[in-house]
PyMOL CGO cylinders between C-alpha atoms (Angstrom):
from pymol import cmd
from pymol.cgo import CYLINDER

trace = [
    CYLINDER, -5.00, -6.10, -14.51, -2.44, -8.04, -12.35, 0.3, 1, 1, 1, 1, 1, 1,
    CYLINDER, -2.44, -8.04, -12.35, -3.78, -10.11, -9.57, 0.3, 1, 1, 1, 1, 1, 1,
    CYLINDER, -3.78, -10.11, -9.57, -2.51, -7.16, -6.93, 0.3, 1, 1, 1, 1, 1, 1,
    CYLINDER, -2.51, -7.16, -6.93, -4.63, -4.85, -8.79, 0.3, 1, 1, 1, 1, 1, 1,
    CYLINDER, -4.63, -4.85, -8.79, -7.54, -6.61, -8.58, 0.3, 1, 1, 1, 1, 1, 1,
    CYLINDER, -7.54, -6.61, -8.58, -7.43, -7.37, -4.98, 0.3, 1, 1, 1, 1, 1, 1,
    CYLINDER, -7.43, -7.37, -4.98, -6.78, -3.78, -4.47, 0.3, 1, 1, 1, 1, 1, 1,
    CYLINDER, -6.78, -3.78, -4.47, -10.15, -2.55, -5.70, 0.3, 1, 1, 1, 1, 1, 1,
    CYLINDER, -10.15, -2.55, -5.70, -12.29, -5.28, -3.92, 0.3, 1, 1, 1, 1, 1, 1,
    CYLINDER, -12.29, -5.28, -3.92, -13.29, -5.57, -0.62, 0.3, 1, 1, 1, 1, 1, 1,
    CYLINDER, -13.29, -5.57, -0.62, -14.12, -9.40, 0.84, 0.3, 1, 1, 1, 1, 1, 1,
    CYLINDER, -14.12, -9.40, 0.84, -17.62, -10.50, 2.04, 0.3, 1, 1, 1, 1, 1, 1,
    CYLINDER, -17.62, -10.50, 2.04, -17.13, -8.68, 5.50, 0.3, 1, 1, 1, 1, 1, 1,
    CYLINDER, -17.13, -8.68, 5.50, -16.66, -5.13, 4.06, 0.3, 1, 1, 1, 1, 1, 1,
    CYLINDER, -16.66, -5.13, 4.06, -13.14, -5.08, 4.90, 0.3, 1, 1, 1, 1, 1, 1,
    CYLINDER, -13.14, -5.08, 4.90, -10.49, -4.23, 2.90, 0.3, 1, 1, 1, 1, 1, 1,
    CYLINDER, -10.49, -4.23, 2.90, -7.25, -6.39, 2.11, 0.3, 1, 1, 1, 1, 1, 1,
    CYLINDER, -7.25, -6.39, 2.11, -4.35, -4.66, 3.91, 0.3, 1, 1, 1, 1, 1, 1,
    CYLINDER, -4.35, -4.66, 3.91, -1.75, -4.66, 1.26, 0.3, 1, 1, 1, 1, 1, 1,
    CYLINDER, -1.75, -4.66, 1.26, 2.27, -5.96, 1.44, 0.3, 1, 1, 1, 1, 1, 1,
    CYLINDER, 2.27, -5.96, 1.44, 5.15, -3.68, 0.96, 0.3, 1, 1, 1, 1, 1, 1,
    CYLINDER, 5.15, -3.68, 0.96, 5.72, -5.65, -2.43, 0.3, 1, 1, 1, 1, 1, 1,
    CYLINDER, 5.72, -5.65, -2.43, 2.23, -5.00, -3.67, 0.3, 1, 1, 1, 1, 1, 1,
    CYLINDER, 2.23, -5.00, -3.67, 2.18, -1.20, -3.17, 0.3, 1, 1, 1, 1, 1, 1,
    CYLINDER, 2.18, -1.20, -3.17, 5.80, -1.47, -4.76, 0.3, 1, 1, 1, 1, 1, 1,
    CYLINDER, 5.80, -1.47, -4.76, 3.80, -3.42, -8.10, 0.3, 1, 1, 1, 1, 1, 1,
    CYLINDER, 3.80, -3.42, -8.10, 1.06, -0.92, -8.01, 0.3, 1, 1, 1, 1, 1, 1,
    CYLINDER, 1.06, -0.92, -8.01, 2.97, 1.85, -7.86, 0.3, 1, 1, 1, 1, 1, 1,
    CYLINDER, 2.97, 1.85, -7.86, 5.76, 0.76, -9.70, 0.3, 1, 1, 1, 1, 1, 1,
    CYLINDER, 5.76, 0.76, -9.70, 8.50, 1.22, -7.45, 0.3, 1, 1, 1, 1, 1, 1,
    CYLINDER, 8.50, 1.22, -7.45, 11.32, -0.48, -6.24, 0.3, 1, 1, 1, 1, 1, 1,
    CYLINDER, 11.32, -0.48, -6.24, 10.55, -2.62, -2.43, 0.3, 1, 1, 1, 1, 1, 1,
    CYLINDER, 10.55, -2.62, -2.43, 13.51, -0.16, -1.12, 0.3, 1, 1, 1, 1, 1, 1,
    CYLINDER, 13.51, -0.16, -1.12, 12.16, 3.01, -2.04, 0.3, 1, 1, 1, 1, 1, 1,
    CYLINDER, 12.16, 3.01, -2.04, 9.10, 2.06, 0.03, 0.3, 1, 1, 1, 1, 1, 1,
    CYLINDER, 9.10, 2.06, 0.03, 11.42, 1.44, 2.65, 0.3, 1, 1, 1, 1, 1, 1,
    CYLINDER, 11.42, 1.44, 2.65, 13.61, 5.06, 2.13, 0.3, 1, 1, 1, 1, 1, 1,
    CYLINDER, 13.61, 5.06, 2.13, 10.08, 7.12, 2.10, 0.3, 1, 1, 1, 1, 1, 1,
    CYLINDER, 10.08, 7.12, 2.10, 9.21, 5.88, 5.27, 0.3, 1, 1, 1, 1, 1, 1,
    CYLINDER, 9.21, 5.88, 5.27, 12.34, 6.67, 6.85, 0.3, 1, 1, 1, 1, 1, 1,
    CYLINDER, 12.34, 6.67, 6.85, 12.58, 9.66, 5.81, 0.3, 1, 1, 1, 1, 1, 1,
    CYLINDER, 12.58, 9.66, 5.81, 8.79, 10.11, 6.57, 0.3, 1, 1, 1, 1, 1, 1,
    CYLINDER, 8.79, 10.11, 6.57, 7.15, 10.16, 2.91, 0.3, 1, 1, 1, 1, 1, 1,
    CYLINDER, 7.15, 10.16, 2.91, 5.54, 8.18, 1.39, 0.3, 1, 1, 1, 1, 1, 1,
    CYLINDER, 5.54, 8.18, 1.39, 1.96, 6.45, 1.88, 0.3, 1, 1, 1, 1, 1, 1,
    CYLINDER, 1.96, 6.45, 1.88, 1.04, 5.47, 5.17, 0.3, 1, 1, 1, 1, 1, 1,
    CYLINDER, 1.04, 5.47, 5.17, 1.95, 2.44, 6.50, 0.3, 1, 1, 1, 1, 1, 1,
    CYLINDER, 1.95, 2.44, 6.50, 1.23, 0.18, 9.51, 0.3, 1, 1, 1, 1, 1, 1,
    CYLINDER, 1.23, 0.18, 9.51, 3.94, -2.14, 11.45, 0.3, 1, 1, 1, 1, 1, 1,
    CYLINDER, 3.94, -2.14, 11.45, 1.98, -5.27, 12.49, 0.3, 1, 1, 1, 1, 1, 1,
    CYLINDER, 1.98, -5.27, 12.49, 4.63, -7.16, 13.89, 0.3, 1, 1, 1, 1, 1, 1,
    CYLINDER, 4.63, -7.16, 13.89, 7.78, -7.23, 12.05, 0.3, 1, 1, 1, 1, 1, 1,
    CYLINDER, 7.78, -7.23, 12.05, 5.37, -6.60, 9.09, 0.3, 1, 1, 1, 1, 1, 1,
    CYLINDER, 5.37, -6.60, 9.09, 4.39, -3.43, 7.26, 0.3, 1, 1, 1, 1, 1, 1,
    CYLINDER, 4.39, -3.43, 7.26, 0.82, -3.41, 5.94, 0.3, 1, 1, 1, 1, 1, 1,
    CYLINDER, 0.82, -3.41, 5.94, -1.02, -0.38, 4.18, 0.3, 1, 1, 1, 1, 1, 1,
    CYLINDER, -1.02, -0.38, 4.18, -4.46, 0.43, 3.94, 0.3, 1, 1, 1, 1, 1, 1,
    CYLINDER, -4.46, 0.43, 3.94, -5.84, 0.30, 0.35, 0.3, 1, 1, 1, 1, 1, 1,
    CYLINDER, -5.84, 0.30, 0.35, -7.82, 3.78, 1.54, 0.3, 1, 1, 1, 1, 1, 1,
    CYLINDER, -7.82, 3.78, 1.54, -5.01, 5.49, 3.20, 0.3, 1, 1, 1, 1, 1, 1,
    CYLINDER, -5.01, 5.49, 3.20, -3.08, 4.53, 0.11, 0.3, 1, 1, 1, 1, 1, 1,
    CYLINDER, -3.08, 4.53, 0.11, -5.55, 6.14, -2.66, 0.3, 1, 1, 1, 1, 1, 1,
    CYLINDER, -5.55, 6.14, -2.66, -5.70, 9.42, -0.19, 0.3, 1, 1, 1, 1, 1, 1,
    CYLINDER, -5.70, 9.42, -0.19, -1.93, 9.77, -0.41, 0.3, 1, 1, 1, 1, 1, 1,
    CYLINDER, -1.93, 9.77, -0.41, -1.84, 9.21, -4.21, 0.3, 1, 1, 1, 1, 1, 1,
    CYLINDER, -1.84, 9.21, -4.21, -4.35, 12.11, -4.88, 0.3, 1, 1, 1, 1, 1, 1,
    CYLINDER, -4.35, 12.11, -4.88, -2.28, 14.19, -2.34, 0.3, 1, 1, 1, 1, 1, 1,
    CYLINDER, -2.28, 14.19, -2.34, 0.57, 13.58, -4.61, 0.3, 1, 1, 1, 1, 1, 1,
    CYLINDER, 0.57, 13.58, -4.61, -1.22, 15.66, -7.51, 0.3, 1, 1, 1, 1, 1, 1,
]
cmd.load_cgo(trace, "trace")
């Protein structure tokens, strides 16, 4: 399991869930950086959230839009 993987299934001592970087949903889903980037112009894709100049997803809103995709 890479080191993305790992941190996506664990929560740290607060509860909260690690809000993941546009390169490791790319790793975890296997996708090119720029594809994230295409889907959510063209409004696909999983969920994302602009922090900044930064996009961040949601480990939860992430798994939701992977069992959507079944």
């Amino acid at each position: 399991m890479t080191e993305t993987a790992a941190r996506w299934r664990t929560e740290d001592r607060s509860g909260w869930e690690r809000l993941l970087t546009v390169e490791d949903v790319a790793e975890l889903l296997a996708v090119p950086v720029r594809t994230l980037y295409t889907w959510r112009y063209r409004g696909e894709g999983p969920p994302a959230l602009k922090l900044g100049g930064h996009l961040r997803y949601e480990p939860a809103a992430l798994r939701r839009w992977l069992a959507g995709q079944r």
